[in-house]
C-alpha positions in Angstrom: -87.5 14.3 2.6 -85.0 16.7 4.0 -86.1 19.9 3.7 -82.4 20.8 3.2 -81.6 19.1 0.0 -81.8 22.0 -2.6 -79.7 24.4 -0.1 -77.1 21.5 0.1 -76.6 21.2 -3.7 -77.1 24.8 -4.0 -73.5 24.9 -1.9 -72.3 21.5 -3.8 -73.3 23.1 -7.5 -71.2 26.4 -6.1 -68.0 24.1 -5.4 -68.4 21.9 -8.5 -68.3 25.2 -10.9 -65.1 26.2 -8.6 -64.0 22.9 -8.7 -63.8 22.8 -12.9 -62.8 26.4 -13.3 -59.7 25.7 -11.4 -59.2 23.2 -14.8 -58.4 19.9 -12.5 -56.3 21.4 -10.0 -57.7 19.2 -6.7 -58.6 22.3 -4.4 -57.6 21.9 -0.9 -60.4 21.9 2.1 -59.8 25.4 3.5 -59.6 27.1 0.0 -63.1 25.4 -1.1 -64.9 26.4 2.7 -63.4 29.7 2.2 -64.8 30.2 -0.9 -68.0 29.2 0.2 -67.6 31.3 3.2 -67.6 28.7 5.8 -65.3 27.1 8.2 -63.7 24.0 7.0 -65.3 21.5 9.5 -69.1 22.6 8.7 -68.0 22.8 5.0 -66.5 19.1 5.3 -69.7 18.1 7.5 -72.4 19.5 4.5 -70.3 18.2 1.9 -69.9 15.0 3.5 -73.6 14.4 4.2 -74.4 15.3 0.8 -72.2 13.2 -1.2 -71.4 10.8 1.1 -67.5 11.4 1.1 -65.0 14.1 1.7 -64.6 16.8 -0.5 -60.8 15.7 -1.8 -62.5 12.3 -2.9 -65.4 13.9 -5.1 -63.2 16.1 -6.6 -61.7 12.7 -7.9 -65.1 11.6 -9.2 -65.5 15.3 -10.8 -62.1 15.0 -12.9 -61.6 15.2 -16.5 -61.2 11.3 -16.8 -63.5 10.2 -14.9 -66.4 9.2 -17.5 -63.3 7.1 -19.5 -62.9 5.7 -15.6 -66.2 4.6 -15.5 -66.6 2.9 -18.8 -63.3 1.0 -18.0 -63.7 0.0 -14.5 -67.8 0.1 -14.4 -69.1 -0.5 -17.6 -71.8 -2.9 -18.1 -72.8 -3.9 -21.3 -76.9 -4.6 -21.2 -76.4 -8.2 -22.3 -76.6 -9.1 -18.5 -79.4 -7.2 -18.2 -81.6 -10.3 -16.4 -78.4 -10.8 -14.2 -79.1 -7.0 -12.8 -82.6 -7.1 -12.4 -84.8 -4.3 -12.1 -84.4 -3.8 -7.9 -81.7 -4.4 -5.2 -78.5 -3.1 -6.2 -78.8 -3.4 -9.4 -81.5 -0.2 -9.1 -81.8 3.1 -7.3 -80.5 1.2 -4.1 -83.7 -0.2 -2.5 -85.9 1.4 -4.7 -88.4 -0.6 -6.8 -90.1 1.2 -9.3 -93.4 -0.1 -10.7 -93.4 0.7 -14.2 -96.7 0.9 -16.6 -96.1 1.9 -20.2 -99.3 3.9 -22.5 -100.4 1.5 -25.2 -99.5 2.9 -28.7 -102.8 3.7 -29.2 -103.6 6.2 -25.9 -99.7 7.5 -26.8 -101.0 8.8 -30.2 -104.0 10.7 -28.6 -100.7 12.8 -27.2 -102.1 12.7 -23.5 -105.8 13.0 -24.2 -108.3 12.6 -21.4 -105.5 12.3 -19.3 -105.2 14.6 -15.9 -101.7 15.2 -14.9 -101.0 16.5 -11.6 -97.6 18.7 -10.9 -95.7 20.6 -8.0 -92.4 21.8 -7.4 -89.9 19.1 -4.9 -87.3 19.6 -2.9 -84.3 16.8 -4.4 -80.3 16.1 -3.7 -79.9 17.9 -7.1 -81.7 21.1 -5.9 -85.5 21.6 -7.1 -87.3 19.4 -9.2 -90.6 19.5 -11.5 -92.8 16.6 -11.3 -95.8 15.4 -12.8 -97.9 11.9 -12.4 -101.2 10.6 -13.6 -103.0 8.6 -11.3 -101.1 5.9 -12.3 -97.3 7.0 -11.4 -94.7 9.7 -12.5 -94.7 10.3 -15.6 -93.0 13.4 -15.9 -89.1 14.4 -13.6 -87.1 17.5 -14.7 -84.3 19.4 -12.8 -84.9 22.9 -12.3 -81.1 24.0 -10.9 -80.1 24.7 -15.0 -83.5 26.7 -16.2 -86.5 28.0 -15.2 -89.7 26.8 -13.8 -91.7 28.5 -16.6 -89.5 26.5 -18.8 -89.8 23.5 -17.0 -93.4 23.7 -17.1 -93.6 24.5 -21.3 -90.6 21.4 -21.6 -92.7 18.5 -20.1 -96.2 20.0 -21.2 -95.2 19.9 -24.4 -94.9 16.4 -24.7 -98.9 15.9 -23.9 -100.2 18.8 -25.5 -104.1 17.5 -25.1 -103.6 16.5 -21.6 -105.1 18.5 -18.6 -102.7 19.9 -16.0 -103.4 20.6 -12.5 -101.0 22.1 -9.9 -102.1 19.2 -7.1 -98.9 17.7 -5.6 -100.1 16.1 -3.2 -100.9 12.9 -5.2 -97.4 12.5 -6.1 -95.7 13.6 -3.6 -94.9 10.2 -2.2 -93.8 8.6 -5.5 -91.3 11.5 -5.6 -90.1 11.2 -1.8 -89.6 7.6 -2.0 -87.3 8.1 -5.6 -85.0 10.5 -4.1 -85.0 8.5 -0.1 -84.0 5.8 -1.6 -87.1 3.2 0.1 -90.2 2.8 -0.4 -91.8 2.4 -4.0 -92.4 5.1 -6.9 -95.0 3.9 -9.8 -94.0 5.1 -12.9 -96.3 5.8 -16.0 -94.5 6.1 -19.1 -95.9 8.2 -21.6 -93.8 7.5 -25.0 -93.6 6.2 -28.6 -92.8 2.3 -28.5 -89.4 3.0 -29.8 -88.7 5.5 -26.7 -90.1 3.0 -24.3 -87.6 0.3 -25.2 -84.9 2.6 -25.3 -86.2 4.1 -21.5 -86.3 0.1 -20.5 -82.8 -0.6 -21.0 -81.8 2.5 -19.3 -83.6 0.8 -16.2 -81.4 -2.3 -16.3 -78.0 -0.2 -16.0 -77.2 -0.2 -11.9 -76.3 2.3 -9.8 -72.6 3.6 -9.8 -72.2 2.2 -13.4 -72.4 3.3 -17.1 -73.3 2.4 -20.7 -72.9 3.5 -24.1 -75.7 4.4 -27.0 -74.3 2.1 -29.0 -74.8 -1.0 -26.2 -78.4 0.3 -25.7 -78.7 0.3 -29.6 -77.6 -3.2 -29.8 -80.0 -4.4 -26.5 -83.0 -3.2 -28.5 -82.1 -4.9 -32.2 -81.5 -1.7 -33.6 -77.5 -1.7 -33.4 -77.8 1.1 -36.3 -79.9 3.4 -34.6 -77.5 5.3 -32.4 -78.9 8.1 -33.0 -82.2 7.1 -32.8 -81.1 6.2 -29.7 -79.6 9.1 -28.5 -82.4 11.2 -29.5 -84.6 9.0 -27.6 -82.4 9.3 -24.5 -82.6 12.9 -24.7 -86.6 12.5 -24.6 -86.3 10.2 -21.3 -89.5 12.6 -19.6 -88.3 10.9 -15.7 -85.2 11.8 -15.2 -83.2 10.2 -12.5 -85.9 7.1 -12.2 -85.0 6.2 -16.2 -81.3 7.1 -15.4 -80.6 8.5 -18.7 -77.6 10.6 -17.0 -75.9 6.9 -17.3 -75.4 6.6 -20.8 -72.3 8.2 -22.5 -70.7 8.7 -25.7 -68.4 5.3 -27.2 -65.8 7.6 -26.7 -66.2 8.4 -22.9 -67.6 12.0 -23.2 -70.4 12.8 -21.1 -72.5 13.7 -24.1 -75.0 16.2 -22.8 -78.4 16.3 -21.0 -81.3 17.3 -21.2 -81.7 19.6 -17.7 -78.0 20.7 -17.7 -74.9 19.2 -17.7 -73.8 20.1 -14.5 -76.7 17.9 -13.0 -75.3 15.0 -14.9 -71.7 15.4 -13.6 -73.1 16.2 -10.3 -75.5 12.9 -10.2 -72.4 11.0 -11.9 -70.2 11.6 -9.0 -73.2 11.3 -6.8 -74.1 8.1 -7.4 -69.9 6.8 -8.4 -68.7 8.0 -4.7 -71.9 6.4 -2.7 -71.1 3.2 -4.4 -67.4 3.5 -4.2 -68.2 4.1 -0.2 -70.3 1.3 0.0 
């Protein structure tokens, strides 16, 4: 991975917060490389290679409508699910994840006699936490919004009897090959039935498009639990992979998430101007 990545959000977080506290005005190249106290050519180079499109176009995939844009122009309701498929396109690009889910059984021992492994990664969306049994990730938290400490106490929490061991090493290449878009990543879902269908249909919602709680209520037979749903969204332990930052609010709101909302609008706009490109 490019050892680079968490500088380069680090400069593309800094022009997203001047970006919305300008309230929607489009900010023009030189005043955003000013800002960020470069020259407008290495500004429009870094920004370019991180988001895959000029500065002026992100800002369009930043604005206030652009969740409502989505949902009209890219929404895919999960009843064409089998159509999508869980690689190709209609996943993270050429990325196939190989997914395992915990019995109900092992899930109610909360992680006993289970060693997860952890270590800190360098990602597009600056640093991540990651944790994996020797099965796959089973753990993926953003670390731009919060601390490391609470990072670690977040996704710990969720298998208290568990052992953790800083070892990244064993994981490191299911995390490369999630963020380099090749390769494969094994997941190992560690959740209550419920949560794993929910986590499921997040997986059959393709890059560059979006869905609703109320869609992913009705994919799973439970078109009443929305907020089960939601709640179950918001317990999603792999970001990113499980691309919870995909589902939004019936009414087009972004909703919030659970490692900041400024990584959602950034990996929003990420993944809306790479497809729009493509």
């Amino acid at each position: 991975m490019d050892t680079d990545q968490s500088y380069h959000y680090g400069v593309m977080r800094r022009a997203i917060d001047l970006i919305d506290a300008n309230a929607g005005v489009p900010l023009s190249l030189d005043d955003l490389a000013a800002e960020m106290n470069m020259s407008p050519a290495h500004f429009q180079r870094l920004f370019s290679q991180w988001a895959g499109v000029s500065p002026k176009r992100y800002q369009q995939y930043l604005a206030l409508g652009q969740a409502k844009a989505l949902l009209r122009d890219r929404f895919t309701t999960l009843d064409v699910a089998d159509a999508v498929g869980l690689s190709g396109s209609g996943r993270l690009h050429d990325l196939f994840i190989r997914w395992e889910a915990m019995t109900p059984g092992t899930y109610a021992q909360a992680g006993g006699g289970l060693t997860i492994r952890h270590g800190v990664f360098d990602t597009p969306f600056g640093p991540a936490l990651a944790m994996g049994t020797d099965k796959g990730l089973c753990g993926l938290g953003f670390l731009s919004e919060c601390t490391l400490d609470d990072g670690m106490e977040d996704l710990c929490s969720r298998w208290p009897e568990a052992t953790f061991v800083h070892d990244p090493a064993p994981i490191k290449g299911w995390v490369d090959a999630s963020f380099a878009q090749k390769g494969e990543a094994h997941l190992h879902m560690i959740g209550a039935p419920f949560q794993l269908k929910v986590w499921e249909a997040l997986l059959q919602v393709p890059t560059g498009h979006v869905t609703t709680y109320s869609e992913i209520a009705g994919a799973i037979g439970n078109p009443r639990a929305v907020r089960a749903v939601g709640t179950a969204v918001g317990r999603n332990p792999v970001s990113f992979l499980i691309p919870c930052h995909r589902a939004l609010r019936k009414s087009g709101a972004l909703g919030g998430y659970h490692w900041g909302l400024p990584v959602k609008r950034a990996i929003l706009a990420w993944e809306s101007a790479r497809t729009g490109a493509a």
